[in-house]
N, C-alpha and C positions, 0 to 999 in steps of 0.2 A: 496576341495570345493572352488575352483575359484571364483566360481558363487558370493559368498557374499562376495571374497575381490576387486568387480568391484566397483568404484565409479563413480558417475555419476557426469561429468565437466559438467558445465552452461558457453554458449558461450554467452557472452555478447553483445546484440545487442542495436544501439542507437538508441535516440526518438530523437523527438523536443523539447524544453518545452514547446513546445505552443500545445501540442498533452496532456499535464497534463491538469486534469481537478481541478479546488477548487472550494470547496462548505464549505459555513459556515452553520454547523449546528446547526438546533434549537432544534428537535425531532427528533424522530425514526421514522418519518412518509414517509420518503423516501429510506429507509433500503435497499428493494428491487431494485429501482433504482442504488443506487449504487453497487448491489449485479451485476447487468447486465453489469455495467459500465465497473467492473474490469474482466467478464468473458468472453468480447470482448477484453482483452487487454490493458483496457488504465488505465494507471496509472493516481490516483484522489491522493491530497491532500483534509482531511479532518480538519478543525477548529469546534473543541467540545469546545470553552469557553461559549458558549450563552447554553449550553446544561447542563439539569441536569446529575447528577451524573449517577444515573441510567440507564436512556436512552442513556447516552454516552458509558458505559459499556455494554448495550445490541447493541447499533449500533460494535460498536469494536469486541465485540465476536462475532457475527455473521460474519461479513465480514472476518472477521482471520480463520474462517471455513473456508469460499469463496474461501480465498487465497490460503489455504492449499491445497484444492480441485485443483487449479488452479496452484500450485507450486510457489505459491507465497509469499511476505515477509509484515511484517507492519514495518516503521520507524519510530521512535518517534522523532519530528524534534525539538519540543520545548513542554514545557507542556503545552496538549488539542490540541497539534495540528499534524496531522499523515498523513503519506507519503505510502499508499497502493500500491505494481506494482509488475510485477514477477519481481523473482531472474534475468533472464535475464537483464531485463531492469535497476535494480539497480543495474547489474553490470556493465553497460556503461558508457562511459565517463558523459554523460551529465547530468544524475539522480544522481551518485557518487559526482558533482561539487557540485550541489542542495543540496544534504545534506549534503557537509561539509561548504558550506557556511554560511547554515540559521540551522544548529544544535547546540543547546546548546553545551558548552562543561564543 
């Protein structure tokens, strides 16, 4: 059975950072927006401090559907604050720089 010892390599391609979008959010009231955002491609930073608990956790499971659907990863950069893009793209040099600079450790 070959078939299921194939692994699939992510060739990593780079962005700009000025191609990342941040949004601080308040609510869930733009959900979908950012649902569009990541499934044209472009990697968002999200800020959930101003956000309730709740609606921060309904924004995040939703979009991490999104991602999935889309092959995509969540990065937790600092607490409340998250790094949405595909595998690709956070495997480039310039989203890899991003988040070891501004990630807790």
């Amino acid at each position: 059975m070959a078939l299921f010892n194939k692994k699939n390599t992510v060739v990593s391609t780079d962005i700009s950072l000025e191609d990342v979008k941040f949004y601080r959010v308040q609510d869930s009231k733009g959900i979908y927006d950012y649902a569009e955002i990541i499934m044209h491609r472009v990697p968002i930073v999200l800020n959930l401090e101003n956000c309730l608990i709740s609606e921060a956790n309904e924004v995040l499971l939703f979009l991490s559907g999104v991602l999935y659907a889309c092959d995509g990863e969540v990065v937790k950069i600092q607490d409340k604050i998250y790094l949405m893009a595909q595998k690709s793209d956070l495997n480039g040099p310039t989203l890899k720089r991003f988040v070891s600079d501004y990630q807790k450790k």
